[in-house]
C-alpha positions in Angstrom: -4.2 26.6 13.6 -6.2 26.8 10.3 -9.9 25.3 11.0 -11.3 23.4 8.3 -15.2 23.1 8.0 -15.6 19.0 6.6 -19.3 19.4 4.3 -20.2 15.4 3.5 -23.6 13.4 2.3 -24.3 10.4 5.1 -25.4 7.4 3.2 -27.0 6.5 6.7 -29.5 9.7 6.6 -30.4 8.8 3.3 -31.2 5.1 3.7 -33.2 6.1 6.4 -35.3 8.6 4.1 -35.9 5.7 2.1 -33.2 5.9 -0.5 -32.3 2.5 -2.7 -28.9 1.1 -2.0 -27.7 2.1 -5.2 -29.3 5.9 -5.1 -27.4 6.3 -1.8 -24.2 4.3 -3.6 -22.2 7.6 -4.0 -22.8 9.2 -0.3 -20.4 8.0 2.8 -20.6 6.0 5.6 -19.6 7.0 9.1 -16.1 5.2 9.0 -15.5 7.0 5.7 -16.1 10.4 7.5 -14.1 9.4 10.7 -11.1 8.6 8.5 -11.0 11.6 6.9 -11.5 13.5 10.0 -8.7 11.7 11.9 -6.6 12.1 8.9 -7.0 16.3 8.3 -6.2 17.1 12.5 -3.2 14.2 12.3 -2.0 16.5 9.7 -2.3 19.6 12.0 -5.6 21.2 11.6 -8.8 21.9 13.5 -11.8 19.8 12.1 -15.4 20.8 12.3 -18.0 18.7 11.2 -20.7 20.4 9.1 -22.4 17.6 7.2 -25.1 18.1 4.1 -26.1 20.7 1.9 -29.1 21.7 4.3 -26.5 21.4 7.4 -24.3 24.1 5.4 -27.1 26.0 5.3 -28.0 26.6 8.3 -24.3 27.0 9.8 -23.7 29.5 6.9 -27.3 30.8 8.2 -25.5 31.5 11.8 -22.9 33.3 10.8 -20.5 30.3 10.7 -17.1 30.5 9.0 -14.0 28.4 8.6 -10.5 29.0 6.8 -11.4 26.3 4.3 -13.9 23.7 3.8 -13.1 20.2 3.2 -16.1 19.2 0.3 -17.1 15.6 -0.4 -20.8 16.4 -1.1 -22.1 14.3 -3.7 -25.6 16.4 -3.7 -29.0 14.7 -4.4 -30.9 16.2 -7.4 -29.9 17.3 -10.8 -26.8 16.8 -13.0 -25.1 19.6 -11.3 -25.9 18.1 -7.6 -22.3 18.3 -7.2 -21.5 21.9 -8.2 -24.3 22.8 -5.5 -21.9 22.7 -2.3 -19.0 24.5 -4.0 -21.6 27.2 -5.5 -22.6 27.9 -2.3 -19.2 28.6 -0.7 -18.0 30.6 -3.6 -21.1 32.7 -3.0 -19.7 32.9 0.5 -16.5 33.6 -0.7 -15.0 30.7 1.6 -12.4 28.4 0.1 -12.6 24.7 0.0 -11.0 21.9 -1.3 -11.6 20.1 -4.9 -13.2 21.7 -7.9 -15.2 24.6 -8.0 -19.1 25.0 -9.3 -18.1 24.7 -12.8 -15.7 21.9 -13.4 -18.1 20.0 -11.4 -20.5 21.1 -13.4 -18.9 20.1 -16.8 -17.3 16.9 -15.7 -20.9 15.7 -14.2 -22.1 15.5 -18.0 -19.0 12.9 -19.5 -20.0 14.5 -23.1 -19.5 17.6 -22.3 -16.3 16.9 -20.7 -15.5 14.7 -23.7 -16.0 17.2 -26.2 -13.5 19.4 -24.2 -10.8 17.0 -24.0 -10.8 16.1 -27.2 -10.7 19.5 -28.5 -7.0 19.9 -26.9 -6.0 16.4 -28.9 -7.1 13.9 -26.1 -8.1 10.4 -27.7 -11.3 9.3 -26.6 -14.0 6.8 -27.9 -16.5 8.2 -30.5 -19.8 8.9 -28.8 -23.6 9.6 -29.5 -26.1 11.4 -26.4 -29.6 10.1 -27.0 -32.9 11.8 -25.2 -35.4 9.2 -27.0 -35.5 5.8 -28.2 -36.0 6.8 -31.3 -33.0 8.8 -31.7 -31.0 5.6 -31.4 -31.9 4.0 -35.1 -29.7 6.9 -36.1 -26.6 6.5 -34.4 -23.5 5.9 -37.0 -21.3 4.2 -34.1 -19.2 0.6 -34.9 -20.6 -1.8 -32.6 -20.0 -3.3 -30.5 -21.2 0.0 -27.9 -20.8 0.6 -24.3 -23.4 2.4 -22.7 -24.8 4.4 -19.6 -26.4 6.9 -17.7 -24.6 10.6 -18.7 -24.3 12.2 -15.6 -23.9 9.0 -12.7 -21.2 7.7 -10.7 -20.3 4.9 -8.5 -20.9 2.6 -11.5 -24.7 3.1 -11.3 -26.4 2.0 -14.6 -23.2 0.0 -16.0 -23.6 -3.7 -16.1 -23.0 -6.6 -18.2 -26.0 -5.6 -20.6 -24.1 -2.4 -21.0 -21.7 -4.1 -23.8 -24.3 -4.1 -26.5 -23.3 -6.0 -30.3 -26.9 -5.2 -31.9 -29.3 -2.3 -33.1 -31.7 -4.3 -31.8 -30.6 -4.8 -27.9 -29.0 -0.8 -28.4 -32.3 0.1 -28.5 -33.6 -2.2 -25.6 -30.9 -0.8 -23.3 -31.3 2.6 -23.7 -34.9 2.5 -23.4 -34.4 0.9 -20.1 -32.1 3.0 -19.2 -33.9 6.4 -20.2 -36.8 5.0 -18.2 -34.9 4.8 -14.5 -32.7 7.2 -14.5 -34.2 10.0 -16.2 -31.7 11.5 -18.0 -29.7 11.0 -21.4 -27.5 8.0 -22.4 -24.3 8.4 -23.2 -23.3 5.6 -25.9 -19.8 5.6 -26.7 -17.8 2.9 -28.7 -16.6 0.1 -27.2 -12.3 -0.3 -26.0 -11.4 -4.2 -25.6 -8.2 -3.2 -24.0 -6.3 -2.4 -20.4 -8.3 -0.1 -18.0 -6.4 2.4 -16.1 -7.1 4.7 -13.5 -4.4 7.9 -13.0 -4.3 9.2 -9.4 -3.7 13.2 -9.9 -2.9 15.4 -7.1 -2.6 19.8 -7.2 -4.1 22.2 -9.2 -2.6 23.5 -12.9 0.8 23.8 -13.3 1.0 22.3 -9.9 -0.6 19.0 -10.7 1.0 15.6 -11.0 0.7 12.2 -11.3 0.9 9.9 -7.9 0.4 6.6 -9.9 -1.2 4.5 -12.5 -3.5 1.7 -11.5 -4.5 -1.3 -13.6 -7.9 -3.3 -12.7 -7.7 -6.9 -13.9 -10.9 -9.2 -13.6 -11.2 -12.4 -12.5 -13.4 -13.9 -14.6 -13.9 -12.9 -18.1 -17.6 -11.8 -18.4 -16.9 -8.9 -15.7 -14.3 -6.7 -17.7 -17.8 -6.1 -20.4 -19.1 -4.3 -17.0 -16.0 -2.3 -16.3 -16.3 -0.2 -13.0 -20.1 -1.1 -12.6 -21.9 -0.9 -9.3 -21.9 -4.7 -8.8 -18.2 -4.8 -9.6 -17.7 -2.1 -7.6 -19.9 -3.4 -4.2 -18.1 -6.7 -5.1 -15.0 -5.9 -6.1 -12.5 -7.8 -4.1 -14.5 -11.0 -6.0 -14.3 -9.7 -9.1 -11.1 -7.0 -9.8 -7.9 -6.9 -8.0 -5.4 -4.0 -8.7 -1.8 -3.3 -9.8 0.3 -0.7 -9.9 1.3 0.1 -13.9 4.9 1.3 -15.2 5.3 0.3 -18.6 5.1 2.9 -21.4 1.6 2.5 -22.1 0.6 3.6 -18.6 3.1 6.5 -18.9 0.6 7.6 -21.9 -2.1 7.5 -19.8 -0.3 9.7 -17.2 0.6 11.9 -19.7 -3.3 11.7 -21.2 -5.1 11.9 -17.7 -2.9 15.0 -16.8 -3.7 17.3 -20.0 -7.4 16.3 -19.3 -7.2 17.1 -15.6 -5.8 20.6 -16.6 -8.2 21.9 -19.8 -11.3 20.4 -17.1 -10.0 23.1 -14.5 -10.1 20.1 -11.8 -8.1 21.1 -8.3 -6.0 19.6 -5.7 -7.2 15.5 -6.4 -8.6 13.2 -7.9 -8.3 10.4 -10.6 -9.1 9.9 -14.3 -10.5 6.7 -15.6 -8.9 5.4 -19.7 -9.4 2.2 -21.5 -7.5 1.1 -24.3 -8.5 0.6 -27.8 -7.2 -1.9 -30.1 -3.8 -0.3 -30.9 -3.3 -0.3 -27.0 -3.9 3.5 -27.0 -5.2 5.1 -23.6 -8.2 7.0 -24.2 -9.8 9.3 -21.9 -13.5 7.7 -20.6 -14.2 10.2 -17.3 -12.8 11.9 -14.5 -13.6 12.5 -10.9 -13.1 15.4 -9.2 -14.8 14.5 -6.2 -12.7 10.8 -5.6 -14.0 8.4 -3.4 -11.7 8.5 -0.2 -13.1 5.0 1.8 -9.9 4.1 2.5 -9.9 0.6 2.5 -12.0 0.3 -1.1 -11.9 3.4 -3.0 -9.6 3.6 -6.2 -8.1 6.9 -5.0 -6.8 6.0 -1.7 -5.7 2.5 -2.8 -4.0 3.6 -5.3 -1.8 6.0 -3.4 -1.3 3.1 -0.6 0.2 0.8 -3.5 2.3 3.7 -4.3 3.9 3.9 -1.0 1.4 7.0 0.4 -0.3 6.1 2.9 -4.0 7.7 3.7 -3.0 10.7 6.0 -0.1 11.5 3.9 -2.8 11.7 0.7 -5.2 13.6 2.7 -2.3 15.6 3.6 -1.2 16.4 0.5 -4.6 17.1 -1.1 -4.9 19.6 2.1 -1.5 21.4 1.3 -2.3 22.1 -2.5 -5.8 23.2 -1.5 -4.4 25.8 0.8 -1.9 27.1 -1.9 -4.0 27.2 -4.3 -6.8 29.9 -1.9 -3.5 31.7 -0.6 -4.0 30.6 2.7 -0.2 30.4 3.8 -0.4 30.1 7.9 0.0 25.7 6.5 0.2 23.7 9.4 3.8 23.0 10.8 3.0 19.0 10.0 2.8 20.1 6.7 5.7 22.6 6.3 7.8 19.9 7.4 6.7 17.0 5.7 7.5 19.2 2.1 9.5 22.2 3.3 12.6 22.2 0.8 13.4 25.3 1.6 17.0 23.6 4.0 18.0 19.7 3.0 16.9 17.2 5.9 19.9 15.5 7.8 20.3 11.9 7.7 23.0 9.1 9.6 22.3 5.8 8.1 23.4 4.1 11.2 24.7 0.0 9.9 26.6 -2.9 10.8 30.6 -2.0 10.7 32.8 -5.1 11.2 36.4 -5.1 10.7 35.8 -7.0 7.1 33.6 -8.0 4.7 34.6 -11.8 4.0 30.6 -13.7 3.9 28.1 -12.9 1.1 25.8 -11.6 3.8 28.4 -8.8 5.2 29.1 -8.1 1.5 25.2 -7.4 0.7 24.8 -5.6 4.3 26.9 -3.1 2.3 25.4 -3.3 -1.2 22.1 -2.3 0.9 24.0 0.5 2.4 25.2 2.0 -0.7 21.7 2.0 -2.4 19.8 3.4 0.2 22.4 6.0 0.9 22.3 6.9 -3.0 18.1 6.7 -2.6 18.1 9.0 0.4 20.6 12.3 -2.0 18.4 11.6 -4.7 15.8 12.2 -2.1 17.4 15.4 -1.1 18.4 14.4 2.1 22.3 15.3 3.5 23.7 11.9 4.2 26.1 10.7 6.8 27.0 7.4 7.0 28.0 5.7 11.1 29.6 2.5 11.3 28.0 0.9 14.7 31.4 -0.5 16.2 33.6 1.0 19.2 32.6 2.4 22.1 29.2 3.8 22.1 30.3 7.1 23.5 32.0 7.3 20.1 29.6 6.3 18.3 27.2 8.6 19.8 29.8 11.2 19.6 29.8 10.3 15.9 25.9 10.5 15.1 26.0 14.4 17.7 28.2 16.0 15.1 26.1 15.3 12.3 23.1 17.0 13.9 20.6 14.9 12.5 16.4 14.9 11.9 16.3 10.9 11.6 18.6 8.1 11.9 17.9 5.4 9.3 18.8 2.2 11.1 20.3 -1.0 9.4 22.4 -2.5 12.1 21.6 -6.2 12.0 24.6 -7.2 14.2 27.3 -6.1 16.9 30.3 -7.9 16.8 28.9 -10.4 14.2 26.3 -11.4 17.2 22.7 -10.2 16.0 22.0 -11.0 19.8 23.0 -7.7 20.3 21.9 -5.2 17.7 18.8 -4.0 20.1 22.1 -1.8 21.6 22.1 0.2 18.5 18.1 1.4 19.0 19.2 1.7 22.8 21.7 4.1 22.2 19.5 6.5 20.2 16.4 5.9 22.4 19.1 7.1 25.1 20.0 10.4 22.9 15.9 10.8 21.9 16.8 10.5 18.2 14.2 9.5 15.9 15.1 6.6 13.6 13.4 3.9 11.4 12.4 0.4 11.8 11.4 -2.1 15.4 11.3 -0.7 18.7 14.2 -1.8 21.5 11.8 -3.5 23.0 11.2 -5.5 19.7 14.3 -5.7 18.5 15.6 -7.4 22.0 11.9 -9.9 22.0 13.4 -11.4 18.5 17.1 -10.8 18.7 17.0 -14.6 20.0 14.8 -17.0 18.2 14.1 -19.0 21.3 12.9 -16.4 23.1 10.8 -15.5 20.2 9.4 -18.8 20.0 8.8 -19.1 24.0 6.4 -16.0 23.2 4.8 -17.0 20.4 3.7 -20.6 21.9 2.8 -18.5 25.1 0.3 -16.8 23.1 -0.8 -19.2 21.2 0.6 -18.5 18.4 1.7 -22.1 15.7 5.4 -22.3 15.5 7.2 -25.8 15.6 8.3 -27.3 18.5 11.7 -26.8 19.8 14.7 -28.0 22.1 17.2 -25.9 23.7 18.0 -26.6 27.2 20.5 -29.7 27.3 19.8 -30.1 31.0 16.1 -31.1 30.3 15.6 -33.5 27.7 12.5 -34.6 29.1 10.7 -31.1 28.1 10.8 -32.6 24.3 10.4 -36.2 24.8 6.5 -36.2 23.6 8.6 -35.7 20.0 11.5 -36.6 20.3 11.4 -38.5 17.0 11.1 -37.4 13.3 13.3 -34.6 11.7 15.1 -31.6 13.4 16.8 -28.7 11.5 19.5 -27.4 13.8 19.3 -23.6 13.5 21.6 -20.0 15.1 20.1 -18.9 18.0 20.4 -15.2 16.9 21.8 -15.7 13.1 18.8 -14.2 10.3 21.2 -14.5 7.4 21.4 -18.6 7.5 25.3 -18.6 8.6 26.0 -22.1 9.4 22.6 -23.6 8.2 23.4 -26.1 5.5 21.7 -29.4 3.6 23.3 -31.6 6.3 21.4 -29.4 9.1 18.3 -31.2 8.8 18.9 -35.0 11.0 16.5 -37.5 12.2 16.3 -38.1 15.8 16.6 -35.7 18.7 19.9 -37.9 19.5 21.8 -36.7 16.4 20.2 -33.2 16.4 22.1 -32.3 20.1 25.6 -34.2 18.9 24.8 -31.5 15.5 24.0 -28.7 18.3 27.4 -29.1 20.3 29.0 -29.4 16.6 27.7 -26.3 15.4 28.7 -24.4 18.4 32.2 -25.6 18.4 32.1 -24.9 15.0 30.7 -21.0 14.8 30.3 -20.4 18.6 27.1 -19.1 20.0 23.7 -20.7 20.9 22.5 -23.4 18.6 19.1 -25.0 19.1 17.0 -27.8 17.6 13.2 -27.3 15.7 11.0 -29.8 14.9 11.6 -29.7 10.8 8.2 -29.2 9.0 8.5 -30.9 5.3 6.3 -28.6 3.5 6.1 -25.1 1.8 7.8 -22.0 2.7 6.5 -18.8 2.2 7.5 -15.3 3.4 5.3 -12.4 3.9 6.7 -8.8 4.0 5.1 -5.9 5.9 5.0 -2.3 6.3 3.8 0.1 9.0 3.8 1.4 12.4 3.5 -0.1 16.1 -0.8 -0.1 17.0 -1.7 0.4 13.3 -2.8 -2.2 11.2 0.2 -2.8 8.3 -0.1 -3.1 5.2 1.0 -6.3 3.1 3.4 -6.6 0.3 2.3 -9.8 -2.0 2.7 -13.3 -0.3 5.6 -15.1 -2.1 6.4 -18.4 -1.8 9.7 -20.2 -2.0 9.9 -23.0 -4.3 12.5 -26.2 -4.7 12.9 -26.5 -8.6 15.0 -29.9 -9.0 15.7 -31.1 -5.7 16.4 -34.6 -4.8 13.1 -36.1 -3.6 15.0 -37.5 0.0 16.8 -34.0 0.4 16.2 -31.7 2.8 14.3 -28.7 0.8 15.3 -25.6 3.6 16.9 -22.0 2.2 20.4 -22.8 3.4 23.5 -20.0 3.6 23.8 -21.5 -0.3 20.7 -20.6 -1.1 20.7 -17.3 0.1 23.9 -16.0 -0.9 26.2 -18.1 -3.7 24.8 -17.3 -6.3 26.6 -20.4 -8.5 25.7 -22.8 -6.4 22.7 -25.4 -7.4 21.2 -24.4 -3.7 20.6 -20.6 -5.1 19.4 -21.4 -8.6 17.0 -23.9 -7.7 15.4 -22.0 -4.8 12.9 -19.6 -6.4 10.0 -17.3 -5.2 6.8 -17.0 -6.8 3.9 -14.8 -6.1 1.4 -15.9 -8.2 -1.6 -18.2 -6.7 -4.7 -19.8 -7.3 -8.2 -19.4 -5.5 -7.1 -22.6 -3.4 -4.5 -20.6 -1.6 -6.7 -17.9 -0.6 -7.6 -19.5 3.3 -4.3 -20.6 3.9 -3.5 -16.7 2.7 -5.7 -15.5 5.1 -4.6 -17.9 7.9 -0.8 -16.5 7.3 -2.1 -12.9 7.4 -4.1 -13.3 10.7 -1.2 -15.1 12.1 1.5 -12.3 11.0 -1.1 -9.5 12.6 -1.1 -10.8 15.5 2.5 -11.1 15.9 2.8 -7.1 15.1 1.0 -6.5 17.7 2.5 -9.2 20.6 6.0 -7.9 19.1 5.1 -4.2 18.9 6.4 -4.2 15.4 7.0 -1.1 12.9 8.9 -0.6 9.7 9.6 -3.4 7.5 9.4 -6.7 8.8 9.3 -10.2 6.9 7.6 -13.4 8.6 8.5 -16.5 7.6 6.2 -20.3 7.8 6.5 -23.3 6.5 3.5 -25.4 5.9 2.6 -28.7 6.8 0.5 -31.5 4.8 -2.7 -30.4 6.7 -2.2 -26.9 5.5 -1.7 -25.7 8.8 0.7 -22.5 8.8 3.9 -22.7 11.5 6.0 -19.4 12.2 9.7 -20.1 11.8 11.1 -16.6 12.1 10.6 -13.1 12.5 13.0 -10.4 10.7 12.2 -6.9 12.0 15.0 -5.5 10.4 15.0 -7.3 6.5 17.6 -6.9 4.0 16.6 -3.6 1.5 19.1 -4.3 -1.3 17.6 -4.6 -4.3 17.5 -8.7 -5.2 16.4 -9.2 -1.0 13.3 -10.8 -0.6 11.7 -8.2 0.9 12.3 -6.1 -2.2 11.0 -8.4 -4.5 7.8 -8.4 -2.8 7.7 -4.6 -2.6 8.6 -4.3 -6.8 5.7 -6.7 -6.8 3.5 -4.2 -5.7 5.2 -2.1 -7.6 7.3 -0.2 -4.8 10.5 1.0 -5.8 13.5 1.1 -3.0 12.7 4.8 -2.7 8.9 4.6 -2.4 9.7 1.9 0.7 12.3 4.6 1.7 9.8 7.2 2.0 7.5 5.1 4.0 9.9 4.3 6.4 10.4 8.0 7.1 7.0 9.2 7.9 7.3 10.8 11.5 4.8 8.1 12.2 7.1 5.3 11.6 10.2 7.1 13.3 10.4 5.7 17.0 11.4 8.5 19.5 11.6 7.6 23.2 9.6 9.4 25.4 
């Protein structure tokens, strides 16, 4: 097993030496440390802490040695504090991971670095490096200016009095400026337009682009301060994040990775471009040495909105680190997660009835078709299992095929979703990995009453409910209002329609006994909350925290004011009917939603953990006049076809089919029976 020597500046020890808050901005804290840890032995290495310059030192002192050194160190003094870690190890003739001496060196001083850029045809904003006051009446720049310490991070020295219009306040600034941070002011002139972060990972010809981010600022003052330090130790006030696809961010891919290359930068990072007036990326800085917090920094966020979760970006950073020294003993974890050397095998396991007569069956097989044509552009050898027959011939079936994973989409058996918790039984039975809920989950929610019996038992809101004909009495402290007659098992809405929705507990079991003469099955009666409806998609594993695709939130457009505003079988699948067209999502909301937001979330973790849930699962509320959130449903296994709900939200986030695809094929998220 390779061991890999982790070199890292505390922020802790230096607060503690009597360092500012914003001198000890760029250096870690212990969670930051931990997560990197856990994340370089989950991908199959041996971890030794070293800590500081001084630490590395002494170890190196001691005759210490590791295969390769994992280097965040910021450094303390000097504008090539960075380079000082990486110097030393070259001296040592140890590899390690990120850019060497040199390139942290150059890209440390932003002139230097854009000097170089621009010399290879990079667009970046004309810029003056001052020493003095004095040398500022001569600057020939168009105002307004932009400027800030040369050789800083973390945002430190960038705030609003950064965007300067005047001689006069230029030379205020600068003098300021000059004054605490000892050291020259880069002044470059100002870009009013997007700002983009590029997520780069590998080293020359090896390096690519994971992903464009776009920060967007909530109020209008704050996009003058860009990435400052406030914006930065404040950011989730001030900037939220979005994945960009357009061409404009395909420039700045294209921009960030020529500059990545001339700089010499290795294995990962990001570079930072604004826009000018012509909506032109232009190159502003890059960072070699990525913050990797993974709940805040740009890096990891960026790569989590991209589908890569933080060990698999650790993992990769690790993997191009150890090509790139020659070290070829990579761990197996590795090997396998982008060995391409034989083509994985696949069985997309799925619902096969006898025919495809509902819009629901039909779109069960539209979702097969596009993830089975994701999964060969993927490079994976596909087989395709209808779940019907015997299981000893459908296990027969999935044996031949041999394969590494089963992707499971079986909603139903026989038309009854009661019973599709056989399909994960039968490959628990055969230890076959394969995507999505648990058994144990899949059976819990396979009947909404039982779901809702668990939820109440823990406490958690969900409307009140009759099912048992033989005890009336359970429901008679609400026995009056509205009920919505709903499928006991049924996700898809079969049999849910504007007349489902009666007054009166009376009518609602004469409408219970209907329905189940009608479709057969169980049928039971909820208390009908006459409010909002919003769905909120997840991703993830079973004991980790997910993480959430945007909230959306369906909306009634045009419906009678005395009708019954529920997403009916209409409204999910016939597509000419006024039911469909009029019920729309949306996913854009105000500050005044941001509690109830929160409410929703809390509620939705603590279901994935009562449940055990993993994969992609949708919750669904509705919410009453008081703003109080109920829980009306749980899908753990959501429709994937492209125009599904659960897709929507993920193309929000910018997640295309295959990025939700990949996801949901980590080993992580692949349940195996033990």
């Amino acid at each position: 097993m390779i061991t890999v020597g982790l070199t890292y500046d505390l922020q802790d020890d230096y607060l503690a030496q009597g360092f500012s808050k914003e001198d000890a901005a760029e250096f870690d804290k212990p969670q930051t440390i931990d997560a990197i840890e856990k994340a370089i032995s989950n991908n199959g290495y041996f971890v030794e802490r070293i800590g500081n310059l001084q630490a590395l030192v002494g170890c190196l002192a001691q005759g210490k040695r590791w295969d390769i050194v994992f280097n965040i160190c910021e450094g303390v003094k000097g504008i090539a504090r960075e380079a000082q870690v990486p110097a030393l190890l070259e001296a040592y003739n140890i590899p390690f991971v990120f850019s060497g001496a040199e390139t942290m060196v150059i890209t440390m001083d932003k002139a230097l670095a854009k000097r170089l850029v621009a010399e290879v045809g990079v667009p970046t904003p004309k810029f003056a490096v001052i020493k003095d006051p004095e040398e500022v009446k001569r600057i020939d720049l168009s105002f307004p200016l932009f400027v800030k310490p040369l050789a800083e991070g973390t945002g430190k020295g960038i705030s609003r009095s950064s965007y300067i219009e005047n001689r006069e306040d230029l030379i205020e600034q600068c003098g300021q400026m000059l004054k605490q941070y000892d050291q020259p002011v880069l002044i470059e002139e100002y870009l009013p337009g997007r700002d983009l972060t590029v997520g780069i990972v590998g080293t020359g010809e090896r390096a690519r682009v994971i992903g464009v981010m776009e920060s967007f600022y909530k109020e209008e003052n704050s996009k003058y301060e860009g990435q400052s330090f406030y914006n930065k130790e404040h950011w989730k006030n001030v900037i939220y994040y979005e994945i960009a696809k357009d061409k404009t961010a395909e420039k700045a891919a294209e921009i960030a990775l020529a500059s990545w290359v001339v700089l010499g930068c290795r294995d990962g990072g990001r570079i930072d471009l604004r826009c000018d007036k012509n909506n032109i990326p232009c190159f502003l800085e890059v960072n070699p040495l990525a913050g990797l917090q993974p709940s805040y920094s740009d890096f990891p966020m960026l790569a989590e909105k991209m589908g890569i979760e933080y060990e698999d970006l650790i993992g990769m950073i690790m993997k191009e680190a150890c090509i790139r020294s020659g070290i070829v003993d990579v761990s197996v974890a590795v090997q396998a997660l982008y060995s391409n050397e034989q083509k994985r095998r696949i069985v997309v396991l799925y619902s096969g009835e006898d025919s495809a007569d509902r819009e629901d069956e039909i779109d069960t097989l539209v979702q097969l078709e596009e993830i089975t044509e994701e999964l060969m552009n993927l490079d994976y050898e596909v087989f395709s299992v209808a779940f019907k027959g015997s299981t000893g011939k459908i296990e027969g079936m999935i044996r031949q095929y041999k394969p590494d994973v089963v992707f499971n989409l079986v909603e139903s058996v026989d038309r009854s979703d009661r019973l599709q918790y056989t399909a994960t039984a039968l490959l628990d039975r055969m230890n076959i990995r394969y995507t999505g809920a648990t058994t144990p989950a899949v059976a819990m929610l396979s009947s909404k009453v039982q779901t809702k019996n668990i939820l109440q038992q823990s406490g958690i809101p969900t409307p009140g409910f009759y099912a048992n004909k033989e005890e009336p009495e359970l429901v008679r402290s609400f026995i009056d209002g509205h009920w919505i007659v709903k499928s006991d098992t049924e996700h898809a809405s079969v049999g849910l329609d504007p007349d489902s929705v009666v007054n009166g507990l009376d009518n609602a079991v004469r409408l219970i006994n209907k329905k189940e003469e009608m479709h057969g099955g169980r049928w039971f009666a909820e208390k009908y909350i006459d409010g909002r409806e919003f769905n909120l998609a997840m991703l993830g594993r079973a004991g980790k925290e997910p993480q959430f695709l945007p909230l959306g939130e369906i909306t009634f457009k045009d419906y009678p004011v005395d009708a019954a505003k529920i997403v009916d079988y209409m409204a999910k699948w016939e597509k000419e009917s006024f039911n469909y067209q009029s019920t729309q999502r949306r996913y854009d909301f105000g500050q005044e939603d941001n509690i109830l937001l929160d409410q929703m979330k809390e509620i939705c973790l603590k279901c994935w953990k009562i449940f055990g849930l993993s994969g992609a699962v949708r919750i669904d509320f509705r919410v009453d006049e008081k703003c109080q959130p109920w829980v009306i449903d749980i899908n753990a296994n959501p429709c994937l076809s492209s125009d599904a709900g659960f897709m929507v939200a993920a193309a929000r986030k910018g997640m295309t089919l295959q990025d939700v695809i990949k996801v949901l094929l980590k080993e992580e998220l692949c349940n195996v029976s033990n």
